[in-house]
C-alpha positions in Angstrom: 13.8 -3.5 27.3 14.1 -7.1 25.6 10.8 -7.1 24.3 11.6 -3.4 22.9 14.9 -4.3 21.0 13.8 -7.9 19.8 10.6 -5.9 17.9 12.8 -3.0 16.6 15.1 -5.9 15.3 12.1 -7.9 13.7 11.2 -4.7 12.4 14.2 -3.8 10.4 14.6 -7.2 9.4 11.1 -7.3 7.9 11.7 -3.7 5.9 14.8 -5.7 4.4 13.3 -8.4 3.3 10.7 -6.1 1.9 13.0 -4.3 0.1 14.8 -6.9 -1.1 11.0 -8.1 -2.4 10.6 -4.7 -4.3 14.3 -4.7 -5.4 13.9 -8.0 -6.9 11.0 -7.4 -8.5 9.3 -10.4 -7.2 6.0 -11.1 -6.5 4.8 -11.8 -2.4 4.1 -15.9 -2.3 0.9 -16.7 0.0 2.3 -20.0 0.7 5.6 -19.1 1.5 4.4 -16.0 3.8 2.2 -18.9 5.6 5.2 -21.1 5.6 7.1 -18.6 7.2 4.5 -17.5 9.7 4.0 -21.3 10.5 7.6 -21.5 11.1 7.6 -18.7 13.7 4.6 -20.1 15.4 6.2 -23.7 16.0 9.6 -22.2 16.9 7.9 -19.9 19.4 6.2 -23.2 20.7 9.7 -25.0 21.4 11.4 -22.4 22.6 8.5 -21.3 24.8 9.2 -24.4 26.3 13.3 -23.2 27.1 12.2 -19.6 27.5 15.1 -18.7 30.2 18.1 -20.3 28.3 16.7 -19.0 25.0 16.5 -15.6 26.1 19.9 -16.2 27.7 22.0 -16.6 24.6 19.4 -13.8 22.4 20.2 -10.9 25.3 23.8 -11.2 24.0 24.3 -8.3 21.9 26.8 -10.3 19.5 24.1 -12.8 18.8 21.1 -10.1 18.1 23.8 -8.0 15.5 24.8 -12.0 14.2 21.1 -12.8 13.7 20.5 -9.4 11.9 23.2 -9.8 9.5 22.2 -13.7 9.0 18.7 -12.0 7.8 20.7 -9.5 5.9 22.9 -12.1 4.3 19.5 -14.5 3.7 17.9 -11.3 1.5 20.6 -10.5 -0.7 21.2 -14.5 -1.7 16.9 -14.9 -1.8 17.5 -11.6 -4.2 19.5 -13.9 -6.5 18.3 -16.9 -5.9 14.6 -17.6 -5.2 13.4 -14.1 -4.5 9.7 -14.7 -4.2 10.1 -17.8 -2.5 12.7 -17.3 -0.1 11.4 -13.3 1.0 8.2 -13.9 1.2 8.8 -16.7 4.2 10.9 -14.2 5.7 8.1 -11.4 5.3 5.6 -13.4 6.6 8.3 -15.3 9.6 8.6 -11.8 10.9 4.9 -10.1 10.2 3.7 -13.1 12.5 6.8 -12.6 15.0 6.0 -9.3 15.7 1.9 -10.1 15.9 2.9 -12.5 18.2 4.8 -10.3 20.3 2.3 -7.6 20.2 -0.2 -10.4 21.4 2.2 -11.4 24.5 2.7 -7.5 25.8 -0.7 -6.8 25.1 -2.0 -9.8 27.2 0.6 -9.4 30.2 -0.8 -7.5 33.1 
């Protein structure tokens, strides 16, 4: 069931920070959705390395609705304050978090 709730999580994340793209008006950055996919790809590498304590504190359902709200928090100030910049990372943080995922439970046997 983790792997099931973090991806519905990613997901709704990701149609925020879509929305808040749209709502701003703003236009999707390449670089920033690379930055933000790079991102995910070295914290996944750390925390890869801590996978038990990691998953630990994240099966907490206070963390997972923290975390949510954080990302809802993080699209209405990149609204206002760099919308392109700021929700494109976060678009492209989550696109590859959720590739990534579908790579792990697609490769587990």
């Amino acid at each position: 069931m983790g792997e099931m709730t973090d991806g519905i999580l990613a997901m709704i994340a990701l149609a925020a920070f879509i929305g808040g793209l749209l709502t701003a008006s703003a236009p999707l950055s390449i670089p920033f959705v690379a930055i933000g996919g790079l991102g995910t790809l070295v914290f996944e590498a750390v925390a890869s390395s801590h996978s038990e304590t990691v998953r630990h504190y994240w099966d907490r359902p206070v963390v997972q609705a923290g975390t949510l709200a954080g990302a809802f928090g993080i699209v209405g100030v990149g609204i206002v304050v760099a919308p392109s910049s700021s929700l494109s990372a976060g678009i492209g943080s989550l696109t590859t978090y959720l590739l990534f995922l579908s790579f792990v439970l697609a490769t587990r046997s």
